[in-house]
C-alpha positions in Angstrom: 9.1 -14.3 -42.0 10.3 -14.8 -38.7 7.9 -13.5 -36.3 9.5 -11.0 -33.7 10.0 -11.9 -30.2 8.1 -10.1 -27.5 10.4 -7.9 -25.2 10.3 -9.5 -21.7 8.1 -7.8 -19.1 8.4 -8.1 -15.5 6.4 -10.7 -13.5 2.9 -9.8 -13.7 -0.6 -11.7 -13.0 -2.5 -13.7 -15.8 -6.0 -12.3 -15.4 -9.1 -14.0 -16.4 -9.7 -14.7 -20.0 -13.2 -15.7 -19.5 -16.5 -15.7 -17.1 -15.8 -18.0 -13.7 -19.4 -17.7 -12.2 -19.9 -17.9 -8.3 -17.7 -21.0 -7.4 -15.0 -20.1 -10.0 -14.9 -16.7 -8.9 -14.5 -17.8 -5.3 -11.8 -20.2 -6.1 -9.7 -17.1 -8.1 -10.7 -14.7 -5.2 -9.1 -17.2 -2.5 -5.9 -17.5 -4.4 -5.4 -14.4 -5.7 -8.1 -11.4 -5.5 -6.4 -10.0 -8.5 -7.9 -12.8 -10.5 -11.3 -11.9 -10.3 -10.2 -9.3 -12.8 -10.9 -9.9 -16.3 -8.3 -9.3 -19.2 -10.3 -7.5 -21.2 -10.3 -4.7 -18.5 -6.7 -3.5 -19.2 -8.5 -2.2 -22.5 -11.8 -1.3 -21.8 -12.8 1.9 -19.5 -15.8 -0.4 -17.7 -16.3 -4.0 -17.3 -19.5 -5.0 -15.8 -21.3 -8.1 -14.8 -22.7 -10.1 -11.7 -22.0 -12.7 -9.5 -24.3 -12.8 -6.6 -25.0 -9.4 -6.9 -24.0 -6.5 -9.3 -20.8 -5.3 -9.8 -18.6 -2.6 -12.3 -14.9 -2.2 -12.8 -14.0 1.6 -13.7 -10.8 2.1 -15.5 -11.4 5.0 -16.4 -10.0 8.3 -14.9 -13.1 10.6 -15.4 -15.3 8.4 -13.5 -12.6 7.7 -10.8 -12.2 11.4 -10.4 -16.3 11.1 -10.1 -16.1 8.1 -7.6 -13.2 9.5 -5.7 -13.9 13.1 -5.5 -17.3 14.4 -7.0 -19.3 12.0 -5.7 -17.5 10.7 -2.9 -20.3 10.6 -0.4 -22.3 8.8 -2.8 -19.6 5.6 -2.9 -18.3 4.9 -0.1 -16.1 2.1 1.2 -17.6 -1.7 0.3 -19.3 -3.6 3.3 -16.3 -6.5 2.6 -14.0 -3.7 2.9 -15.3 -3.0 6.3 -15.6 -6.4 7.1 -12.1 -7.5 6.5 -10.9 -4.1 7.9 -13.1 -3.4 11.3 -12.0 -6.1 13.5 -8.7 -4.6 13.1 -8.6 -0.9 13.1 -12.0 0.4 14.4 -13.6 2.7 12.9 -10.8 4.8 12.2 -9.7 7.0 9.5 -9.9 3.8 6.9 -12.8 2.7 6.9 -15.0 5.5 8.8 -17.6 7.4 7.2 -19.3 10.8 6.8 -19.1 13.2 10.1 -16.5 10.3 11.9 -14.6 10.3 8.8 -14.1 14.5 9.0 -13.1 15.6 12.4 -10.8 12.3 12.6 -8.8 13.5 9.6 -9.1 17.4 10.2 -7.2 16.0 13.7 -5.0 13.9 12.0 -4.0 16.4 9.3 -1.1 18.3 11.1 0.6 14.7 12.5 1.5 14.6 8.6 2.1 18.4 7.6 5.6 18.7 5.3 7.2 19.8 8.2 6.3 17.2 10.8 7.2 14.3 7.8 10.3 16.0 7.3 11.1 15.8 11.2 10.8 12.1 11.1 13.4 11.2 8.2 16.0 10.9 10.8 14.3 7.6 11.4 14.4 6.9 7.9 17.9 7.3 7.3 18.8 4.8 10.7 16.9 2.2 9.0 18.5 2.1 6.0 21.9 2.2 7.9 20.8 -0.8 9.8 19.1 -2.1 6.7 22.8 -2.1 4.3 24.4 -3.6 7.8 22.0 -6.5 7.5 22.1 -6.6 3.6 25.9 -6.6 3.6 26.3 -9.9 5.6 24.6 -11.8 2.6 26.9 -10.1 -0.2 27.9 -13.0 -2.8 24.7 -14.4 -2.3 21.3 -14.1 -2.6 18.6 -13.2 -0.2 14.6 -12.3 0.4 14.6 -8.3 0.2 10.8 -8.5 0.5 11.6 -9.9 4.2 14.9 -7.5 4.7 12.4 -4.3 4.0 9.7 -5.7 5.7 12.2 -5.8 9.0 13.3 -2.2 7.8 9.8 -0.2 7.3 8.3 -2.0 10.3 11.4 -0.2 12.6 10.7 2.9 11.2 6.6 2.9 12.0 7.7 1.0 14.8 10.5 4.1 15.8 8.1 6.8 15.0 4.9 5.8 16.5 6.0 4.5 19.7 9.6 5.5 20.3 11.2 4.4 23.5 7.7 3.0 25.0 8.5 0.6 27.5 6.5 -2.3 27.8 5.5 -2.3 23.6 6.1 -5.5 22.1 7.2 -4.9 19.0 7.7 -8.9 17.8 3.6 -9.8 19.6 2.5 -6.6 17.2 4.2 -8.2 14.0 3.2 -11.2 14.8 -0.6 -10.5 15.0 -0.7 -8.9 12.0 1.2 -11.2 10.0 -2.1 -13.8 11.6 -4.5 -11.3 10.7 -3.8 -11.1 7.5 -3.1 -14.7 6.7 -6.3 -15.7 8.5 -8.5 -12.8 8.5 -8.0 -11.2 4.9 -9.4 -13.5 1.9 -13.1 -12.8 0.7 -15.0 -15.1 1.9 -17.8 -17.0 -0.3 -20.4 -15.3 1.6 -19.0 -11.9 0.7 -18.9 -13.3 -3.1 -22.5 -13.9 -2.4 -23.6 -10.6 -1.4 -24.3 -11.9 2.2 -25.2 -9.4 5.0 -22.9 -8.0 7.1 -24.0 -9.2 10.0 -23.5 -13.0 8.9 -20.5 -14.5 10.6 -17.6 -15.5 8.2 -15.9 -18.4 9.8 -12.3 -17.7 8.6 -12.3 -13.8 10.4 -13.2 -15.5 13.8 -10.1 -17.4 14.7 -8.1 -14.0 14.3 -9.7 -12.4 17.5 -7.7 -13.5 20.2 -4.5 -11.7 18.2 -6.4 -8.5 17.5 -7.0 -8.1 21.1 -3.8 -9.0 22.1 -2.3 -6.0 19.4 -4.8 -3.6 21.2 -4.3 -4.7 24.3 -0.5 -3.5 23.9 -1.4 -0.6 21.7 -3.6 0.6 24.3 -1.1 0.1 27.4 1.8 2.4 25.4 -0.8 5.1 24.7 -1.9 5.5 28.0 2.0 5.1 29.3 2.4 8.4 26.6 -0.3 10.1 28.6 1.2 9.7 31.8 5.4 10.6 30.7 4.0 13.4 28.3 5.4 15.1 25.6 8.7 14.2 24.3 10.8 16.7 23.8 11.2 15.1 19.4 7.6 14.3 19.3 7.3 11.2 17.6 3.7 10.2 15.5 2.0 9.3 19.0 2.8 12.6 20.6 1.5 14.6 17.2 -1.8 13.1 17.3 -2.4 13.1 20.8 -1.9 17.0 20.4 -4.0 17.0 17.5 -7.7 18.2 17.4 -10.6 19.0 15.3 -10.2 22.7 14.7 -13.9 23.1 14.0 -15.2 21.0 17.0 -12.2 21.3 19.1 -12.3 17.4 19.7 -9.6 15.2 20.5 -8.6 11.5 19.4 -9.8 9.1 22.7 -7.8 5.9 23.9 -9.7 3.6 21.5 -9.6 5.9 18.6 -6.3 6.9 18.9 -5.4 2.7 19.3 -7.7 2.5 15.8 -5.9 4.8 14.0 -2.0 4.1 14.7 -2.6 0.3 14.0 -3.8 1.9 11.0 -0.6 3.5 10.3 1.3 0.7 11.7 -0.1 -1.6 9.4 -0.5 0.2 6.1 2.7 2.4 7.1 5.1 -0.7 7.1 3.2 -3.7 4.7 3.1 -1.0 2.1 6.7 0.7 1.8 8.4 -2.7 2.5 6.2 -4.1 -0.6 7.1 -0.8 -2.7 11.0 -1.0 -1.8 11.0 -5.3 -2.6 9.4 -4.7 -5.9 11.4 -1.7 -6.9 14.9 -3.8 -5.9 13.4 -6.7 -8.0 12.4 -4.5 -11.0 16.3 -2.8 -10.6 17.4 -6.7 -11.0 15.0 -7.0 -14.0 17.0 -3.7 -15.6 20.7 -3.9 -14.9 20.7 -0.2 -17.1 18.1 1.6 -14.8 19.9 0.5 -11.9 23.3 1.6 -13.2 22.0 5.0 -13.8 20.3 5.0 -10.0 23.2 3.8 -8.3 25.4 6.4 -10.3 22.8 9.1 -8.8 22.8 8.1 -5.6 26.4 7.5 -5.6 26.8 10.9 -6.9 24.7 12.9 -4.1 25.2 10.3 -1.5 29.2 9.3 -1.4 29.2 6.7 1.3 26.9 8.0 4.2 22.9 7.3 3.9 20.1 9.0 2.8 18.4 12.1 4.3 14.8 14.2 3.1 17.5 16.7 2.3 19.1 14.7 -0.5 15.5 13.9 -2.5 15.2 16.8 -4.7 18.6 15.4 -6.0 17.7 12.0 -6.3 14.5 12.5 -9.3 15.4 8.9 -11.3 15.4 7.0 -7.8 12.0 9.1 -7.6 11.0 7.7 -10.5 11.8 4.3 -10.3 9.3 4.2 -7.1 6.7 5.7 -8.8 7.0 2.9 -11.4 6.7 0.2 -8.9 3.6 1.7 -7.4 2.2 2.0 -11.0 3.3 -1.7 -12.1 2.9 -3.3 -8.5 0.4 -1.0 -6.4 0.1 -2.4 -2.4 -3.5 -1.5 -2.7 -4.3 -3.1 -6.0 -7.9 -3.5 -5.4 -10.6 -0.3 -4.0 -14.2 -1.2 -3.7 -17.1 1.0 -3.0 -20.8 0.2 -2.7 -23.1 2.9 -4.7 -25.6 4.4 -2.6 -27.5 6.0 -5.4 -28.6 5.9 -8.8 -25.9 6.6 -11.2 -24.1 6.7 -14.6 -20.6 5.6 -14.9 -18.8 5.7 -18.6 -22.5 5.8 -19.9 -23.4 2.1 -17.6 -26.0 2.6 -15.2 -25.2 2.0 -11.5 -27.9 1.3 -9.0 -28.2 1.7 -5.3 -26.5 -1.4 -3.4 -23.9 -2.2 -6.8 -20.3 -2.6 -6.0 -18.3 -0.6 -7.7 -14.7 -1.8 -8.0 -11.4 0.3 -9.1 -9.0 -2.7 -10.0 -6.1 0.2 -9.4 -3.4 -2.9 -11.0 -6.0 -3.2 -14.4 -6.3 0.9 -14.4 -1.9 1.1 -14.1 -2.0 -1.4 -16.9 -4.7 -0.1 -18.9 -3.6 0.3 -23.0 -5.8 2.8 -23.2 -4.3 4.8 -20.9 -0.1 3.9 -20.7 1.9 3.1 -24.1 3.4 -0.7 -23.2 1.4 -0.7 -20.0 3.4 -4.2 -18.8 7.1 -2.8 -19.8 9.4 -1.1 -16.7 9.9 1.9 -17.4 11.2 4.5 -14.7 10.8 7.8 -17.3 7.0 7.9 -18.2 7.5 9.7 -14.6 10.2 12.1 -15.6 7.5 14.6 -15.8 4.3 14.0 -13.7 2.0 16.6 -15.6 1.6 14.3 -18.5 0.2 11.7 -16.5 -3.7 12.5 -15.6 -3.7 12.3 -11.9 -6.9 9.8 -11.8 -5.2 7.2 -13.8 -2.5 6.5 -11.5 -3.8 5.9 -8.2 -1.1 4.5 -5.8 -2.3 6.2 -2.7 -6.2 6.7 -3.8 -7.4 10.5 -4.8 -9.8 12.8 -3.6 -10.3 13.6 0.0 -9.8 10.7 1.3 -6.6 10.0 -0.4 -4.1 8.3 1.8 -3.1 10.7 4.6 0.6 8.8 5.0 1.5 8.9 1.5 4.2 11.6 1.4 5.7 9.8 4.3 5.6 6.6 2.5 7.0 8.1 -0.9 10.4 10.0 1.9 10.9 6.6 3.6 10.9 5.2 0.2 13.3 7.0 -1.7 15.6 7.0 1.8 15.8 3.5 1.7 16.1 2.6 -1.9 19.0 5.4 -2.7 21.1 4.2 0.1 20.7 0.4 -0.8 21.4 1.2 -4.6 24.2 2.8 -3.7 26.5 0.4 -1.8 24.9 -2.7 -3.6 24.1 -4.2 -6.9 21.2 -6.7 -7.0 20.3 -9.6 -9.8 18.3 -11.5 -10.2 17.8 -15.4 -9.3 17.1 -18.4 -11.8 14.0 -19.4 -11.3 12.7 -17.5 -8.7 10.5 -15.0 -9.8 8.3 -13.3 -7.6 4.6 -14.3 -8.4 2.3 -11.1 -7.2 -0.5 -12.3 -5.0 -2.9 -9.9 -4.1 -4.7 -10.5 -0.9 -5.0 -7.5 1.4 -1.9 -6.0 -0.6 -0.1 -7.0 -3.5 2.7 -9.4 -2.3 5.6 -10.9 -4.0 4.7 -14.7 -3.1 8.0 -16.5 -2.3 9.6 -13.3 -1.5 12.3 -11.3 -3.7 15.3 -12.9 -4.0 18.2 -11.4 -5.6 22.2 -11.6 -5.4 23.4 -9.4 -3.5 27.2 -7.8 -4.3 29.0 -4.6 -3.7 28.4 -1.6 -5.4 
């Protein structure tokens, strides 16, 4: 009998087949951080082990809701998460904890109200109109979409935090982050080890001289805003430097204000621009799914671009970015460090353990999805099926991502108006490989041919 050939799955990550110790794990964490997970946690709820110190992976959505919501004080974000994180953005809303943590998002909250989101798609739909104008001078041949959305979702975070501030230096922000992540980002050995905090890693001291300089600026618009006051379309700057605690009454200073909008600025843009690049590759990957989008978005669209007002029409387009964030999450990798004696999926979890939530094993769990590696846009055609602590694009719980329905608008903006004037395919032997580091990234880009719709 001949044996039946396996459908073909888009590109995904060979994960560990068997233990690496400290060096080995090191080595896999350098390279890709997504290689420190083991196979066998794609169909297990909990994978545990230790390598320098003790550590669990939880695929499992009751003890995620547990992590993330019931016992959220109890786990909170891992000392290498603040360490990569902090020379960056502060001690803002990422990263900050407890009493810091609450008034900074109970002040942050109405910046991203329905309304106010809604009141910023203009932006959106300008940068996919200046997005197709760039995309159409490389028709009948083929080009890196990671890097065309990348220049796309940083103007809009660009646009809507600091719109028309004089002096910003949009290109010195990029650039700093682009540095900081490159040089600032991979575990270090000593955070394999379990080293303390307040040991110097070598690798996230030669980014300091760029994280000043992107704070420097940051600092010098916000205090520009101050002075010109509000304008009269408040933009994400304005909104928050309005906003306040409404139980304390307290309002974001210069420095936390600075914290949190490179916060925005840098997950707002490195995260759409990864979701759009690896939905237009998984659209190459399915010439039938992205027939049927292009026909939708033809259909409500005609020729002009996207608006918030078109995406209740636009469900499949919907749906095809929630599959990319379920095959190819930015944040592929959470980890929390257990504060107190616990029991996760019948394991016991001690004070000081790190407890991980390998969000790309959990989206690719076969306990969990039915052909967990296979693209497939309608598993989201309705959302109630799908337990809401197995897919975890944006985190859960309280401190689920504040800027995720504005990530989710720009999203479907961006992608409906591309899909609609273009078709994409893919390239011969240029795959994307995804390389997790701070997020999941299509290493040597996306490139598809590009060719009129």
């Amino acid at each position: 009998m001949v044996p039946e050939t396996q459908p073909e799955v888009p590109a995904r990550v060979s994960l560990a087949t068997e233990p690496m110790g400290i060096w080995g794990s090191f080595r896999a964490a350098r390279r890709n951080l997504l290689g420190l997970i083991p196979e066998i946690a794609t169909r297990q709820p909990i994978v545990s082990g230790r390598t320098g110190k003790r550590w669990h992976m939880v695929m499992d959505p009751e003890a995620n809701r547990h992590i993330l919501k019931d016992a959220v004080e109890d786990y909170p974000k891992s000392d290498v998460t603040k360490l990569i994180l902090a020379p960056a953005i502060g001690e803002s809303l990422f990263i900050a904890e407890g009493p810091h943590w609450h008034w900074q998002r109970r002040a942050a909250a109405p910046a991203f109200s329905p309304r106010n989101v809604q009141g910023l798609a203009p932006v959106m739909t300008a940068a996919a109109e200046r997005a197709s104008e760039r995309i159409a001078q490389a028709e009948g041949r083929a080009a890196d979409l990671y890097q065309e959305m990348v220049t796309a979702t940083f103007e809009v975070i660009s646009d809507v935090t600091f719109s028309g501030a004089e002096g910003f230096d949009r290109a010195a922000v990029h650039r700093a982050i682009d540095a900081y992540i490159a040089q600032t980002a991979r575990v270090s050995l000593l955070d394999i080890l379990g080293a303390p905090m307040w040991v110097p890693r070598p690798g996230r001291v030669v980014a300091g001289p760029a994280m000043r300089e992107m704070k420097r600026i940051a600092d010098m618009a916000i205090e520009g805003r101050r002075k010109a006051g509000r304008r009269p379309v408040p933009d994400l700057l304005d909104l928050l430097l309005a906003g306040e605690d409404p139980e304390t009454g307290r309002r974001m200073d210069t420095g936390e204000l600075r914290d949190n909008l490179l916060t925005f600025i840098v997950a707002g843009h490195e995260t759409t621009a990864l979701t759009l690049a690896w939905a237009l590759y998984l659209c190459a990957f399915d010439p039938a799914v992205q027939a049927r989008a292009r026909a939708e978005a033809q259909a409500v669209l005609g020729g002009r671009a996207a608006t918030a007002a078109d995406l209740p029409a636009l469900p499949y387009i919907r749906q095809i970015v929630d599959e990319a964030l379920r095959l190819y999450p930015p944040a592929a990798f959470l980890s929390r460090t257990a504060r107190s004696h616990d029991r996760l999926c019948g394991r016991e979890v001690r004070p000081g353990d790190t407890v991980m939530l390998p969000i790309y094993a959990l989206h690719r769990n076969h306990l969990l999805w039915p052909e967990p590696d296979r693209f497939d846009p309608s598993r989201f055609a309705d959302s109630r099926v799908i337990d809401r602590y197995a897919y975890l694009p944006f985190g859960a719980g309280p401190r689920i991502c504040i800027g995720a329905s504005f990530a989710l608008q720009e999203a479907v903006i961006i992608l409906a108006t591309l899909l609609a004037r273009f078709r994409f395919d893919r390239v011969g032997g240029r795959e994307p490989d995804p390389v997790l580091i701070l997020t999941l990234r299509p290493q040597g880009g996306v490139w598809l041919e590009i060719s009129p719709a």
